[in-house]
N, CA, C and O atoms as CSV, one atom per row, in Angstrom:
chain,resi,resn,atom,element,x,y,z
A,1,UNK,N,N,0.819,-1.173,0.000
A,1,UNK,CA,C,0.000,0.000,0.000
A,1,UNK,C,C,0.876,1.254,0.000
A,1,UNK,O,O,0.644,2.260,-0.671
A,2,UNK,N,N,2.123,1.043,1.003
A,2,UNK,CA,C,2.716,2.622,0.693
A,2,UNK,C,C,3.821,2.613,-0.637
A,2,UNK,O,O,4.704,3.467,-0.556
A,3,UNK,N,N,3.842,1.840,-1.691
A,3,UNK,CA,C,4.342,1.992,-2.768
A,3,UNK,C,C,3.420,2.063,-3.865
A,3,UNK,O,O,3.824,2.136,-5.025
A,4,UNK,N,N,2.165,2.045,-3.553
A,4,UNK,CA,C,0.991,2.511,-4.347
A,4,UNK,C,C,0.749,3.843,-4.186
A,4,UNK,O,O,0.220,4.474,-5.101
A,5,UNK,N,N,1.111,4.455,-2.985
A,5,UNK,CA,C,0.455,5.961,-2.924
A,5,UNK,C,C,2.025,6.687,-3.262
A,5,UNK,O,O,2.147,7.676,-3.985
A,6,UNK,N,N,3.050,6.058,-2.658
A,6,UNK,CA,C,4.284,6.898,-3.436
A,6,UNK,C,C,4.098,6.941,-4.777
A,6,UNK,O,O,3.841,8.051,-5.242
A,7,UNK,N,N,4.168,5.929,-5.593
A,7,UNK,CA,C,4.065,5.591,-6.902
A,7,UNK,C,C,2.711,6.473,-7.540
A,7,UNK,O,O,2.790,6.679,-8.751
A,8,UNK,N,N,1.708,6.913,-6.972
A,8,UNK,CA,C,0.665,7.646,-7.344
A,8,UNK,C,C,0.892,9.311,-6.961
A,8,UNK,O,O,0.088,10.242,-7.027
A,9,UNK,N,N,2.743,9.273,-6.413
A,9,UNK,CA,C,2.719,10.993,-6.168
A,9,UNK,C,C,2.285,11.412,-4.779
A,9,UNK,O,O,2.450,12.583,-4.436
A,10,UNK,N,N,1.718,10.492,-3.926
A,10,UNK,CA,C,2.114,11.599,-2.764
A,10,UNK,C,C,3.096,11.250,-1.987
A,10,UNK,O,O,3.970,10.517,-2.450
A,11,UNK,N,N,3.153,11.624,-0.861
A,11,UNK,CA,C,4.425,11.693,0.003
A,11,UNK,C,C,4.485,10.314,0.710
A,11,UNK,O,O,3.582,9.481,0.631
A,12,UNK,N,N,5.644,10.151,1.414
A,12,UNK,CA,C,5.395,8.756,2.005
A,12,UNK,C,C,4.843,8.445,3.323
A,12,UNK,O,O,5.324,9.240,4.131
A,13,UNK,N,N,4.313,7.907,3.691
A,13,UNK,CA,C,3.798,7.455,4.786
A,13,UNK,C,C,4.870,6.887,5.340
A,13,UNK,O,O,5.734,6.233,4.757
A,14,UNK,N,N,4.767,7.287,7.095
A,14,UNK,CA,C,5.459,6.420,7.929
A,14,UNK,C,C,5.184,5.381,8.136
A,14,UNK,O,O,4.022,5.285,8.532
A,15,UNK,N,N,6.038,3.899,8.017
A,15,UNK,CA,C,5.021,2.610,8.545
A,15,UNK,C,C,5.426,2.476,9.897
A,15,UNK,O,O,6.420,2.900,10.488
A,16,UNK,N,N,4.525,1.849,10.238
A,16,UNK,CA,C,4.599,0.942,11.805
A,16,UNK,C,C,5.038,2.398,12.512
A,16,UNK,O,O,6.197,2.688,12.810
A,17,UNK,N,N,3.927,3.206,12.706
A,17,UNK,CA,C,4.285,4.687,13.609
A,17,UNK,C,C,3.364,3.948,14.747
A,17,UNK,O,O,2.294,3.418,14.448
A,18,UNK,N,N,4.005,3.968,16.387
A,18,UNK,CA,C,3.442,4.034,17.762
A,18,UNK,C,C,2.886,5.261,17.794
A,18,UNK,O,O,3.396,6.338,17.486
A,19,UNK,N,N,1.686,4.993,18.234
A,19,UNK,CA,C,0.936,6.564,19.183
A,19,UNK,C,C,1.089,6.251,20.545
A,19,UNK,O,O,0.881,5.122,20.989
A,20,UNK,N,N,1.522,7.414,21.367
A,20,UNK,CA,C,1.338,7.234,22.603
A,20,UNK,C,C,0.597,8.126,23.512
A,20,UNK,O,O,0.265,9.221,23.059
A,21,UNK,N,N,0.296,7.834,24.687
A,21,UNK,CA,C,-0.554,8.471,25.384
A,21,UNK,C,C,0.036,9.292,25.944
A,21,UNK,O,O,1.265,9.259,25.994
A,22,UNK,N,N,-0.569,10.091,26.421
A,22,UNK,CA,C,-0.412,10.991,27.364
A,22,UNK,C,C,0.674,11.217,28.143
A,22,UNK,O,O,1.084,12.321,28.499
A,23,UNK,N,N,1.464,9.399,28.589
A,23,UNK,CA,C,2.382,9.600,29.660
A,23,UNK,C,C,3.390,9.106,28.533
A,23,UNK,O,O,4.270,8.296,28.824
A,24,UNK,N,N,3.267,9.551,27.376
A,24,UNK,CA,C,4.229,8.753,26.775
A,24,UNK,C,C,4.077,7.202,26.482
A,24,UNK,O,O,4.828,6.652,25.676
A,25,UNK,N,N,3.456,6.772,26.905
A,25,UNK,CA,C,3.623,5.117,26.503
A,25,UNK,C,C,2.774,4.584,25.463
A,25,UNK,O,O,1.569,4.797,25.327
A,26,UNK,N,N,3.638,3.762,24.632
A,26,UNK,CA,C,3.244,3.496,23.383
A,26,UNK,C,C,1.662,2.686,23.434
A,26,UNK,O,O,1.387,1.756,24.193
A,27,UNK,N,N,1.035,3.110,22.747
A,27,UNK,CA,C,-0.456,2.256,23.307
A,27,UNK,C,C,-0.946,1.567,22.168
A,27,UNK,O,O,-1.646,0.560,22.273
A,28,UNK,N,N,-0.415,2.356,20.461
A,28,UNK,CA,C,-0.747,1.422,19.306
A,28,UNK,C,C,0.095,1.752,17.971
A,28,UNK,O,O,0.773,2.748,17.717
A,29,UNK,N,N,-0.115,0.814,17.343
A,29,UNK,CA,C,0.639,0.827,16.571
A,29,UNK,C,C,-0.015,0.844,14.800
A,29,UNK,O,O,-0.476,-0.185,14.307
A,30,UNK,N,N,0.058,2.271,13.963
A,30,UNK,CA,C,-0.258,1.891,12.945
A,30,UNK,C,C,0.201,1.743,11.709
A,30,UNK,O,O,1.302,2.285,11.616
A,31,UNK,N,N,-0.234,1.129,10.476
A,31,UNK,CA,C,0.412,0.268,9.588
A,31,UNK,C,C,0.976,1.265,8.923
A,31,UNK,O,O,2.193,1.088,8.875
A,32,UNK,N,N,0.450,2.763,8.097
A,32,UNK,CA,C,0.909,3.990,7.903
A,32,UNK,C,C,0.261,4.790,8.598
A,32,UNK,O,O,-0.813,4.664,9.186
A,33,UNK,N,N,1.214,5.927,8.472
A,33,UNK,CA,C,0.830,7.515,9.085
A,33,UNK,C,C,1.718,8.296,8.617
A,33,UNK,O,O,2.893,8.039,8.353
A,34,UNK,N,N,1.086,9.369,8.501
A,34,UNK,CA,C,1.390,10.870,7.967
A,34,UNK,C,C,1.235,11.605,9.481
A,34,UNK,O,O,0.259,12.194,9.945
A,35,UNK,N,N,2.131,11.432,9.885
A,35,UNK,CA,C,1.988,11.791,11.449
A,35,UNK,C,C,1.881,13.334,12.061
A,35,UNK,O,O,1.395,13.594,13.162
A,36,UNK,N,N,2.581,14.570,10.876
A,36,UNK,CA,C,1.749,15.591,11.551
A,36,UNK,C,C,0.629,15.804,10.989
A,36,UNK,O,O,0.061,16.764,11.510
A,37,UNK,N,N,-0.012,15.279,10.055
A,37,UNK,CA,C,-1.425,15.429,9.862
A,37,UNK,C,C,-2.434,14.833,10.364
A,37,UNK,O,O,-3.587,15.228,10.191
A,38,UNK,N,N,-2.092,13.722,11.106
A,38,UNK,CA,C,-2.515,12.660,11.875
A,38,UNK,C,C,-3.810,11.965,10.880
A,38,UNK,O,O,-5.035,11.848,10.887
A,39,UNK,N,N,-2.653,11.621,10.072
A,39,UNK,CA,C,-3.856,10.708,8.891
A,39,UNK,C,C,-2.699,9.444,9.241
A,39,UNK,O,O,-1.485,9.470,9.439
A,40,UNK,N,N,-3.857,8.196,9.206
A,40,UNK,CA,C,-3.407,6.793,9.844
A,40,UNK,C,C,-4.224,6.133,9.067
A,40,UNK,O,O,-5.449,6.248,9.121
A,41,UNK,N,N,-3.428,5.181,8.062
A,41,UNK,CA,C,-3.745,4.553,6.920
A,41,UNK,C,C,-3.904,2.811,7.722
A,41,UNK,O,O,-3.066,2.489,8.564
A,42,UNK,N,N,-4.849,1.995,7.400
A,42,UNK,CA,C,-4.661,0.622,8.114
A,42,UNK,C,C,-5.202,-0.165,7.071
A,42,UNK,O,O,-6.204,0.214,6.466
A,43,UNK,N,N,-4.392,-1.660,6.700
A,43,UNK,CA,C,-4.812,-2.350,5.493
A,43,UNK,C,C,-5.349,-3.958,6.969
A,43,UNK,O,O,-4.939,-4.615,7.927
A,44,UNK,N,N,-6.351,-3.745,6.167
A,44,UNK,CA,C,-7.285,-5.262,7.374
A,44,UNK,C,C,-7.389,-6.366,6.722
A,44,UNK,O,O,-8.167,-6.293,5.770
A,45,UNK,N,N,-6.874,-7.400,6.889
A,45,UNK,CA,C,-6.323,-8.715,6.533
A,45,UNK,C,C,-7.890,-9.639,7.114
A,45,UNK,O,O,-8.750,-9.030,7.750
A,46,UNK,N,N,-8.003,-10.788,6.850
A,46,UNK,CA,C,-8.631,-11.708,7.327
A,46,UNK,C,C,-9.318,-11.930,8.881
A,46,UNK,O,O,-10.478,-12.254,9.133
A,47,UNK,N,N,-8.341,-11.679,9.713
A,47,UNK,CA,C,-7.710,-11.644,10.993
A,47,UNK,C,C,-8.794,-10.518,11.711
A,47,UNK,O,O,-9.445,-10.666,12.745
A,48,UNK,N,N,-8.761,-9.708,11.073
A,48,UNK,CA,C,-9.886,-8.523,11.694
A,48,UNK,C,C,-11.147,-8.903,11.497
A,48,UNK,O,O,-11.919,-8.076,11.982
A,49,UNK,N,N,-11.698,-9.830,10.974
A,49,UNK,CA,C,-12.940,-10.413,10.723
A,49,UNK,C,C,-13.732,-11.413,12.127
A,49,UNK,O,O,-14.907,-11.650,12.406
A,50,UNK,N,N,-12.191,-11.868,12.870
A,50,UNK,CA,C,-12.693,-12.221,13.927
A,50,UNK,C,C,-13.404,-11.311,15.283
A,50,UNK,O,O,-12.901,-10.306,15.787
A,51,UNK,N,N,-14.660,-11.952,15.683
A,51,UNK,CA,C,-14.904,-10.852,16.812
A,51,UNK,C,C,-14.271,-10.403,18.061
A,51,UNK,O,O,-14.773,-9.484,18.709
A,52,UNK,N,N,-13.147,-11.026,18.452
A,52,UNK,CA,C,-12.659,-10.367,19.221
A,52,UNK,C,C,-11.540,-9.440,18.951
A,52,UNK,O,O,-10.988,-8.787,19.836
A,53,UNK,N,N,-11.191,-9.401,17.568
A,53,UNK,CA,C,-10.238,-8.364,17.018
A,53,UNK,C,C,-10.716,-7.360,16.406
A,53,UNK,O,O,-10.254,-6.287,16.017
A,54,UNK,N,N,-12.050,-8.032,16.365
A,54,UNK,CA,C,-13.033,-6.751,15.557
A,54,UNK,C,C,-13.418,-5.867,17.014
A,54,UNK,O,O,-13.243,-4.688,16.708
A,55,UNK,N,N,-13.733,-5.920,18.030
A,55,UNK,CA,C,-13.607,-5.513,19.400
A,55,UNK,C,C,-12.528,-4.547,19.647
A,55,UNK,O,O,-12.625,-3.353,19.927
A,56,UNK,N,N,-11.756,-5.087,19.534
A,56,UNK,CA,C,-10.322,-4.060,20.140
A,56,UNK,C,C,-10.044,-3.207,18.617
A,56,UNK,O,O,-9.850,-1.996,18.727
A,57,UNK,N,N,-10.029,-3.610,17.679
A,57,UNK,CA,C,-10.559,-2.612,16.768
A,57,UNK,C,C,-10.720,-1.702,16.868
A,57,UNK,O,O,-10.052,-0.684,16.688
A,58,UNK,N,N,-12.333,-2.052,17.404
A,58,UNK,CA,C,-12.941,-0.329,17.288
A,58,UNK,C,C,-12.635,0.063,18.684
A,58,UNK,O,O,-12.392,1.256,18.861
A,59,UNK,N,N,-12.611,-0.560,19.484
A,59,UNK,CA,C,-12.091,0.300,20.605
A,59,UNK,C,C,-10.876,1.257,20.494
A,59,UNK,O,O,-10.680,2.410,20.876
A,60,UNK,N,N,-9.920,0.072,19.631
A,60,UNK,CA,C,-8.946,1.289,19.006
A,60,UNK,C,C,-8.900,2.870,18.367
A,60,UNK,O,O,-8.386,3.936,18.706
A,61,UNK,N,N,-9.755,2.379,17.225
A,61,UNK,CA,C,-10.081,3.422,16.226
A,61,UNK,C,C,-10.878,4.226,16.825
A,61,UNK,O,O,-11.109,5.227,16.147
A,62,UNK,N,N,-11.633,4.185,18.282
A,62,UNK,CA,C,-12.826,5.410,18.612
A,62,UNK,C,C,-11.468,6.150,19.395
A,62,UNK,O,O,-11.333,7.370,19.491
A,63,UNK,N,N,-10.317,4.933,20.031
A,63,UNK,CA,C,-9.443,5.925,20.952
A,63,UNK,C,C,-8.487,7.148,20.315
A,63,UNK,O,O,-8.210,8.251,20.789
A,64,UNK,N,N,-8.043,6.430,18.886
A,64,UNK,CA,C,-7.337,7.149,17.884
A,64,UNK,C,C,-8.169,8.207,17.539
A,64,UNK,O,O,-7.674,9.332,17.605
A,65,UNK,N,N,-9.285,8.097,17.198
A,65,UNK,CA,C,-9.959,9.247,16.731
A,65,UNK,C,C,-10.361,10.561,17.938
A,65,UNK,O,O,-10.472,11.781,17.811
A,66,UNK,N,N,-10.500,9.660,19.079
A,66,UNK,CA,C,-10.339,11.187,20.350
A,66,UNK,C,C,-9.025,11.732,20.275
A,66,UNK,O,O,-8.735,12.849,20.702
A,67,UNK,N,N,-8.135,10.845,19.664
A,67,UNK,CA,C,-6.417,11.932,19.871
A,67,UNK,C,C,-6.613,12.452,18.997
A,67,UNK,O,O,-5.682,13.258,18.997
A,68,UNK,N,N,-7.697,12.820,17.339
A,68,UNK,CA,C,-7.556,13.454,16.853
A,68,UNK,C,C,-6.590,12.844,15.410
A,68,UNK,O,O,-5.887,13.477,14.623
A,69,UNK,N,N,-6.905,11.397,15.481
A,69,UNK,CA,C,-6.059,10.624,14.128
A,69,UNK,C,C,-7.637,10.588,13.126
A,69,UNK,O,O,-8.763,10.401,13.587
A,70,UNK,N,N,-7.356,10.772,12.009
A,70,UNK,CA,C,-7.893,10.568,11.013
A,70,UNK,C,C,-8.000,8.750,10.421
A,70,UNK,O,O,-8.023,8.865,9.196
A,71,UNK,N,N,-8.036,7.951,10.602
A,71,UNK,CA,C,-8.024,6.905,10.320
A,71,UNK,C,C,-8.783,6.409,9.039
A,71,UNK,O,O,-9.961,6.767,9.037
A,72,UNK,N,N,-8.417,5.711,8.007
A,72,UNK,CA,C,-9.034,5.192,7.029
A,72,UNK,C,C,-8.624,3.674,6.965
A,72,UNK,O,O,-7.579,3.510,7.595
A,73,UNK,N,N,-9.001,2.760,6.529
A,73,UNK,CA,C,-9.103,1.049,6.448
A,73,UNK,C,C,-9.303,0.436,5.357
A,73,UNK,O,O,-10.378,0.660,4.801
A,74,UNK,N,N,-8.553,-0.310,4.857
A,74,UNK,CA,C,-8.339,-0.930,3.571
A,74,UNK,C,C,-8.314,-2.671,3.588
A,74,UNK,O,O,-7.834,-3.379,4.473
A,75,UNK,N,N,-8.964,-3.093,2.368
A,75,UNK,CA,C,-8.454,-4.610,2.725
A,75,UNK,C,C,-8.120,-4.827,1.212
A,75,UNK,O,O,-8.037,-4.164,0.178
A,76,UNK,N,N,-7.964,-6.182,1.668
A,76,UNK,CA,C,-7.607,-7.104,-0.219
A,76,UNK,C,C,-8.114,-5.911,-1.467
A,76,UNK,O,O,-7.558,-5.259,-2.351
A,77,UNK,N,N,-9.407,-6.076,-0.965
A,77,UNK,CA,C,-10.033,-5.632,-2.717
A,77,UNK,C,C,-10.189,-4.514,-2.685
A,77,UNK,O,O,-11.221,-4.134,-3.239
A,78,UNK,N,N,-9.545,-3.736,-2.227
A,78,UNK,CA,C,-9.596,-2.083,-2.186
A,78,UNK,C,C,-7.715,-2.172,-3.091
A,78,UNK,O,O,-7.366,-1.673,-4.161
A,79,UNK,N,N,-7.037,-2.871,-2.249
A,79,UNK,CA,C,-5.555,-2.959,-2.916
A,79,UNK,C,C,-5.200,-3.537,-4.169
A,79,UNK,O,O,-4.335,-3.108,-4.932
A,80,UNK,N,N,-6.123,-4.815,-4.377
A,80,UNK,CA,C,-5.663,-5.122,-5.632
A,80,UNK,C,C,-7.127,-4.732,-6.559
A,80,UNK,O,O,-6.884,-4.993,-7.737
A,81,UNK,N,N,-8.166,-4.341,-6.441
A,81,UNK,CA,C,-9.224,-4.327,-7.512
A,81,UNK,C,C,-9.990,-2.448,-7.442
A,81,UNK,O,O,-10.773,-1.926,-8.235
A,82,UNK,N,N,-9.524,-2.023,-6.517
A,82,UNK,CA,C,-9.564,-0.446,-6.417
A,82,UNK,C,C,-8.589,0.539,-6.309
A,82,UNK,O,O,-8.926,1.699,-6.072
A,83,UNK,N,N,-7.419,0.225,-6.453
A,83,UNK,CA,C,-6.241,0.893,-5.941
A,83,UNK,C,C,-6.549,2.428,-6.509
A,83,UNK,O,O,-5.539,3.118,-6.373
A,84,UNK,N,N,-7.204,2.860,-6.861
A,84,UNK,CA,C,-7.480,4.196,-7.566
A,84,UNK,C,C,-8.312,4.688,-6.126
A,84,UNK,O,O,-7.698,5.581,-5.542
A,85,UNK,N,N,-9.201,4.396,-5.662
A,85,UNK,CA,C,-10.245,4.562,-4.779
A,85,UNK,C,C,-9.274,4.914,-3.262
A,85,UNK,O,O,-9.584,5.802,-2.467
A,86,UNK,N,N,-7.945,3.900,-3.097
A,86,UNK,CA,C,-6.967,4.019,-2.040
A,86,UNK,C,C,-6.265,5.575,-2.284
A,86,UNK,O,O,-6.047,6.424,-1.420
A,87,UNK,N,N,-6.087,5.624,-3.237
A,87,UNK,CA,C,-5.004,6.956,-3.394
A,87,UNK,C,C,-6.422,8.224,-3.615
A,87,UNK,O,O,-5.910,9.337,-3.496
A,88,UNK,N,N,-7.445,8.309,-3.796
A,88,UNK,CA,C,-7.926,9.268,-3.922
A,88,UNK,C,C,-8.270,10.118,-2.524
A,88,UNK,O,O,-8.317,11.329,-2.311
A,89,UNK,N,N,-8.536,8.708,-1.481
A,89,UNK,CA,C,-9.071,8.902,-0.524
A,89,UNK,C,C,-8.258,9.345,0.531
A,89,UNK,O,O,-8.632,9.999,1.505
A,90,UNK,N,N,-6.903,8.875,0.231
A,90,UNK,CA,C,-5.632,9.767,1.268
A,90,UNK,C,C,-5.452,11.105,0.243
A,90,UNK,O,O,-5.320,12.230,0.725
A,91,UNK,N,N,-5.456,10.963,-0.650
A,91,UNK,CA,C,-5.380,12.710,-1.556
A,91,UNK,C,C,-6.101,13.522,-1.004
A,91,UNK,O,O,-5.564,14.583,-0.686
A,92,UNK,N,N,-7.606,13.328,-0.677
A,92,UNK,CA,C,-8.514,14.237,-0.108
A,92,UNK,C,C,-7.947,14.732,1.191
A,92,UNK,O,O,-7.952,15.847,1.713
A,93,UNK,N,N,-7.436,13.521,1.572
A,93,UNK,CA,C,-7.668,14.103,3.192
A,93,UNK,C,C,-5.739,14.581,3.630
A,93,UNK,O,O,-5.271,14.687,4.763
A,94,UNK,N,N,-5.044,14.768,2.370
A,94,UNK,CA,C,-3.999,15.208,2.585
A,94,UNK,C,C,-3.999,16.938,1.955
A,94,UNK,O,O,-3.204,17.831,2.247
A,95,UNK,N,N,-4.926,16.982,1.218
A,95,UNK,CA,C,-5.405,18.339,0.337
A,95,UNK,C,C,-5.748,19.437,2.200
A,95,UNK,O,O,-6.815,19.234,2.780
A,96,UNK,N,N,-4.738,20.422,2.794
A,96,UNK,CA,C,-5.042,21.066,3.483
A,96,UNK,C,C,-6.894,21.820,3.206
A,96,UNK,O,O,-7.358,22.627,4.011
Protein backbone atom coordinates (compact mmCIF):
# COMPACT_ATOMS: atom_id res chain seq x y z
CA UNK A 1 0.00 0.00 0.00
CA UNK A 2 2.72 2.62 0.69
CA UNK A 3 4.34 1.99 -2.77
CA UNK A 4 0.99 2.51 -4.35
CA UNK A 5 0.45 5.96 -2.92
CA UNK A 6 4.28 6.90 -3.44
CA UNK A 7 4.06 5.59 -6.90
CA UNK A 8 0.67 7.65 -7.34
CA UNK A 9 2.72 10.99 -6.17
CA UNK A 10 2.11 11.60 -2.76
CA UNK A 11 4.43 11.69 0.00
CA UNK A 12 5.39 8.76 2.01
CA UNK A 13 3.80 7.45 4.79
CA UNK A 14 5.46 6.42 7.93
CA UNK A 15 5.02 2.61 8.54
CA UNK A 16 4.60 0.94 11.81
CA UNK A 17 4.29 4.69 13.61
CA UNK A 18 3.44 4.03 17.76
CA UNK A 19 0.94 6.56 19.18
CA UNK A 20 1.34 7.23 22.60
CA UNK A 21 -0.55 8.47 25.38
CA UNK A 22 -0.41 10.99 27.36
CA UNK A 23 2.38 9.60 29.66
CA UNK A 24 4.23 8.75 26.77
CA UNK A 25 3.62 5.12 26.50
CA UNK A 26 3.24 3.50 23.38
CA UNK A 27 -0.46 2.26 23.31
CA UNK A 28 -0.75 1.42 19.31
CA UNK A 29 0.64 0.83 16.57
CA UNK A 30 -0.26 1.89 12.95
CA UNK A 31 0.41 0.27 9.59
CA UNK A 32 0.91 3.99 7.90
CA UNK A 33 0.83 7.51 9.09
CA UNK A 34 1.39 10.87 7.97
CA UNK A 35 1.99 11.79 11.45
CA UNK A 36 1.75 15.59 11.55
CA UNK A 37 -1.43 15.43 9.86
CA UNK A 38 -2.52 12.66 11.87
CA UNK A 39 -3.86 10.71 8.89
CA UNK A 40 -3.41 6.79 9.84
CA UNK A 41 -3.75 4.55 6.92
CA UNK A 42 -4.66 0.62 8.11
CA UNK A 43 -4.81 -2.35 5.49
CA UNK A 44 -7.28 -5.26 7.37
CA UNK A 45 -6.32 -8.72 6.53
CA UNK A 46 -8.63 -11.71 7.33
CA UNK A 47 -7.71 -11.64 10.99
CA UNK A 48 -9.89 -8.52 11.69
CA UNK A 49 -12.94 -10.41 10.72
CA UNK A 50 -12.69 -12.22 13.93
CA UNK A 51 -14.90 -10.85 16.81
CA UNK A 52 -12.66 -10.37 19.22
CA UNK A 53 -10.24 -8.36 17.02
CA UNK A 54 -13.03 -6.75 15.56
CA UNK A 55 -13.61 -5.51 19.40
CA UNK A 56 -10.32 -4.06 20.14
CA UNK A 57 -10.56 -2.61 16.77
CA UNK A 58 -12.94 -0.33 17.29
CA UNK A 59 -12.09 0.30 20.60
CA UNK A 60 -8.95 1.29 19.01
CA UNK A 61 -10.08 3.42 16.23
CA UNK A 62 -12.83 5.41 18.61
CA UNK A 63 -9.44 5.93 20.95
CA UNK A 64 -7.34 7.15 17.88
CA UNK A 65 -9.96 9.25 16.73
CA UNK A 66 -10.34 11.19 20.35
CA UNK A 67 -6.42 11.93 19.87
CA UNK A 68 -7.56 13.45 16.85
CA UNK A 69 -6.06 10.62 14.13
CA UNK A 70 -7.89 10.57 11.01
CA UNK A 71 -8.02 6.90 10.32
CA UNK A 72 -9.03 5.19 7.03
CA UNK A 73 -9.10 1.05 6.45
CA UNK A 74 -8.34 -0.93 3.57
CA UNK A 75 -8.45 -4.61 2.73
CA UNK A 76 -7.61 -7.10 -0.22
CA UNK A 77 -10.03 -5.63 -2.72
CA UNK A 78 -9.60 -2.08 -2.19
CA UNK A 79 -5.56 -2.96 -2.92
CA UNK A 80 -5.66 -5.12 -5.63
CA UNK A 81 -9.22 -4.33 -7.51
CA UNK A 82 -9.56 -0.45 -6.42
CA UNK A 83 -6.24 0.89 -5.94
CA UNK A 84 -7.48 4.20 -7.57
CA UNK A 85 -10.24 4.56 -4.78
CA UNK A 86 -6.97 4.02 -2.04
CA UNK A 87 -5.00 6.96 -3.39
CA UNK A 88 -7.93 9.27 -3.92
CA UNK A 89 -9.07 8.90 -0.52
CA UNK A 90 -5.63 9.77 1.27
CA UNK A 91 -5.38 12.71 -1.56
CA UNK A 92 -8.51 14.24 -0.11
CA UNK A 93 -7.67 14.10 3.19
CA UNK A 94 -4.00 15.21 2.59
CA UNK A 95 -5.40 18.34 0.34
CA UNK A 96 -5.04 21.07 3.48
Amino acid sequence: MRLLLVDAGLPAPEPQLWVHDRCGIPLYRIDLAYRKRRIGIEYDGQSHLDPDVFHYDRFRSNWLAGQGWRMRYFTADDLYRRPTHIVTTIHSLLIP
